[in-house]
Each structure stands twice: as structure tokens, then as C-alpha cells.
C-alpha positions as CSV (number, residue, x, y, z in Angstrom):
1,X,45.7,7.6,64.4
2,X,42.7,5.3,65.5
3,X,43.2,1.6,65.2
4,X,42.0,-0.2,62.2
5,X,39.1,-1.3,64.0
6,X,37.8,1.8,65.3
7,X,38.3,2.9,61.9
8,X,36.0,-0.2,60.6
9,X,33.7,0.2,62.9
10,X,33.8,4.1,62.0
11,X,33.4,3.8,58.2
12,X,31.0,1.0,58.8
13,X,28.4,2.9,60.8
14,X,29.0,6.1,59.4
15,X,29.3,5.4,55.2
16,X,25.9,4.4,53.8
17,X,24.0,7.1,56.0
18,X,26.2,9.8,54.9
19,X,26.0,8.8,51.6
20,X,22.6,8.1,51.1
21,X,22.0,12.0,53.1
22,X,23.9,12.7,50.3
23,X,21.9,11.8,47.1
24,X,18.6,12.3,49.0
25,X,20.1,16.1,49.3
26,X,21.9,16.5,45.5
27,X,18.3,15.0,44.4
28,X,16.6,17.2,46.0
29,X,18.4,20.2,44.5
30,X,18.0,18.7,41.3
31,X,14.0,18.5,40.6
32,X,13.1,17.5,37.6
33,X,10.5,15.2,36.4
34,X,12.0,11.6,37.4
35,X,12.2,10.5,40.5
36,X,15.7,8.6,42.3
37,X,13.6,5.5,41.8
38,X,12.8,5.9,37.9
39,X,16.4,7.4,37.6
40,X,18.0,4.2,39.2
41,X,15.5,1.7,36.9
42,X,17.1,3.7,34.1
43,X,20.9,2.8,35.3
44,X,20.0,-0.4,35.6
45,X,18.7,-0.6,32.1
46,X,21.4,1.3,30.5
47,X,23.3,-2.1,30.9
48,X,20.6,-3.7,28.7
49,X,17.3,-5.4,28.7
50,X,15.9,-6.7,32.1
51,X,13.1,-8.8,32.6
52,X,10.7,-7.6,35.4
53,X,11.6,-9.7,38.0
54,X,14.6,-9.2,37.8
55,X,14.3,-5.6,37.9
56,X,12.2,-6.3,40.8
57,X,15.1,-8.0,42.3
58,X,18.2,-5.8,41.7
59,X,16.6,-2.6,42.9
60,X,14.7,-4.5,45.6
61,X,11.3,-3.3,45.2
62,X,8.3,-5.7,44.6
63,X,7.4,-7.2,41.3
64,X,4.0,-5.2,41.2
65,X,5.5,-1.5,42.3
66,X,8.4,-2.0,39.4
67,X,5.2,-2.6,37.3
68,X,3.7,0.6,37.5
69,X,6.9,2.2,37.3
70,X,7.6,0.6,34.3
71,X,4.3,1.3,33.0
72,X,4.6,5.4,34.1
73,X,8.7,5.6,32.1
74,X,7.1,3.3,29.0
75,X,4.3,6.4,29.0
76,X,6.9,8.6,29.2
77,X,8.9,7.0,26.3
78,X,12.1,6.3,28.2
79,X,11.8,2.2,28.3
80,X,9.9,-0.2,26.0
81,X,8.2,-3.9,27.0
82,X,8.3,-6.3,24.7
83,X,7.5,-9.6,24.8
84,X,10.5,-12.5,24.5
85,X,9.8,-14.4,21.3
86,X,11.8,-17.9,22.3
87,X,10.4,-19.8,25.0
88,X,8.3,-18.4,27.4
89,X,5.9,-15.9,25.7
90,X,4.8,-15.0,29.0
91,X,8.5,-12.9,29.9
92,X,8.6,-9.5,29.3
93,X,12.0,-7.8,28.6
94,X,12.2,-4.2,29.6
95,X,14.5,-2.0,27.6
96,X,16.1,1.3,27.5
97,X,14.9,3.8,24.6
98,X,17.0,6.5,22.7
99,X,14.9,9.1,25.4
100,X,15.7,7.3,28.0
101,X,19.2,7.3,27.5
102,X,19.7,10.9,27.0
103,X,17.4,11.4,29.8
104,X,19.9,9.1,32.3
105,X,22.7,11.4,30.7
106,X,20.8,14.6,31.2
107,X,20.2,13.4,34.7
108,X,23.7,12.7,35.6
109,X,25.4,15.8,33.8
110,X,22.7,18.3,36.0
111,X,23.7,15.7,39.3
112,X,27.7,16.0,38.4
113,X,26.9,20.1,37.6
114,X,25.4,20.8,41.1
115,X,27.7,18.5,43.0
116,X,31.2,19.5,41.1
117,X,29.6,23.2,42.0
118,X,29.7,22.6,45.9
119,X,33.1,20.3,45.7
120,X,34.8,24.1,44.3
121,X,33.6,25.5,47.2
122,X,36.1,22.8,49.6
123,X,39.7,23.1,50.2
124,X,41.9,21.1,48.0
125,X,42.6,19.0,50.8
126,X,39.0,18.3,51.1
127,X,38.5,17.1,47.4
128,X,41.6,15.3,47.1
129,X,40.2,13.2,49.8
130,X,37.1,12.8,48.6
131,X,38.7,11.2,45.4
132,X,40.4,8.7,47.6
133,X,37.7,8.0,49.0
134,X,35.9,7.3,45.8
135,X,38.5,5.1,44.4
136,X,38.4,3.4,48.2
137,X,34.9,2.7,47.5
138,X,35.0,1.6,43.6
139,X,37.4,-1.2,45.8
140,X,34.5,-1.7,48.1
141,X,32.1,-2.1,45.3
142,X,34.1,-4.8,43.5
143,X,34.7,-6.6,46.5
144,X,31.2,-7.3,47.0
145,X,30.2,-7.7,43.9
146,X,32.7,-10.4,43.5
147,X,32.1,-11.8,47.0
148,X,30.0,-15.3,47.0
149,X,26.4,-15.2,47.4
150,X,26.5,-16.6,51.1
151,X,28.3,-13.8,52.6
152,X,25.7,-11.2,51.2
């Protein structure tokens, strides 16, 4: 077995270009009329109302391309703008609409159709890996999200 730090250096190279291969090709298979972008703004906004910037900030894209994409999902009908009433009238609050809800849950049922589809095609071995994997890395994610702002 390889030392831990061969493993490190293993998972640390190796994870986020496997995994981001990996949505680029399940996307990809998917179609449809949103794009990985719009489907992530909607994830975000599925844990409530965001104001721009801060949109802008969490999916680290700049303040005037989360405009337009705002603008294109509002014309859609998945997300409404509205202005905050207290304080500064100038903040706008971007929400999540009934449409854009199902649409994030139409999205992820077709994404956990077509991937569940190729996971029946692995050994058994395989997929009970790939769950420990995936609890491995809902660790990972709590980690960081709980690590201090200086070590990000």
C-alpha cells in the first residue's frame, strides 16, 4: 500500500480534474436548456435569497456576467429580483421561483438517472467504493467549509 503521502499527493492532484471531467461529461449527456452555470446559480439559490454580489462571489464569476445570467433565468421564470425594502433600496435580492425549483429538481433527477445508469454497469466492488469515496469527500467538504478564512 502507498504511503499516506503518496496517497495525498495522489488524491490531491488527481481529485478535482477527475471530477470536474466528470460533470463536464454527465452534462454533456444531459442537454437541456440550462447550462452548468445557470444550473449551479439555481443550487445556490435553492438555499434562499442572494444578493448579487454575493452570488457573484460564491460562484466566482464577476458581478456584471451573474447579471445577465440573472437577467436570462428571471426571463425564463426560474428566479425573481426584487428590491430589499429596509435600508439600502439600491440591493437587489435574487430569489428562487416555484419553476426554478422543479427545474433544479428535474435537472438533478435526469443527472442521478444517467449517472446511476453507468454506476449499474460497474462491479459491485466498483460502486461500493465510489460510495466511500463520496462519504470521504462529504468529510472533505465539511472540513473546508469549516476551516478559517486564512487557510482558504
Amino acid at each position: 500500500m502507498p504511503a499516506r503521502s503518496e496517497q495525498i499527493e495522489y488524491v490531491s492532484t488527481e481529485l478535482l480534474p477527475r471530477a470536474a471531467l466528470l460533470t463536464r461529461l454527465l452534462v454533456r449527456q444531459l442537454g437541456g436548456e440550462l447550462s452548468r452555470t445557470e444550473v449551479g446559480l439555481l443550487k445556490t439559490l435553492s438555499g434562499g435569497a442572494r444578493r448579487i454580489t454575493e452570488l457573484a462571489e460564491l460562484e466566482g464569476l464577476a458581478q456584471p456576467t451573474i447579471t445577465i445570467l440573472i437577467k436570462q433565468l428571471e426571463e425564463q421564470g426560474l428566479v425573481t429580483r426584487t428590491r430589499q425594502s429596509s435600508g439600502d433600496g439600491r440591493v437587489v435580492l435574487v430569489d428562487l421561483t416555484e419553476s426554478g425549483s422543479a427545474a433544479l429538481e428535474e435537472y438533478r433527477a435526469r443527472l442521478r438517472a444517467v449517472l446511476g445508469a453507468y454506476l449499474a454497469e460497474i462491479s459491485d466492488e466498483q460502486v461500493e467504493a465510489l460510495a466511500t469515496a463520496t462519504e470521504a469527500l462529504a468529510q472533505l467538504v465539511d472540513v473546508l467549509q469549516q476551516a478559517p478564512a486564512a487557510r482558504r
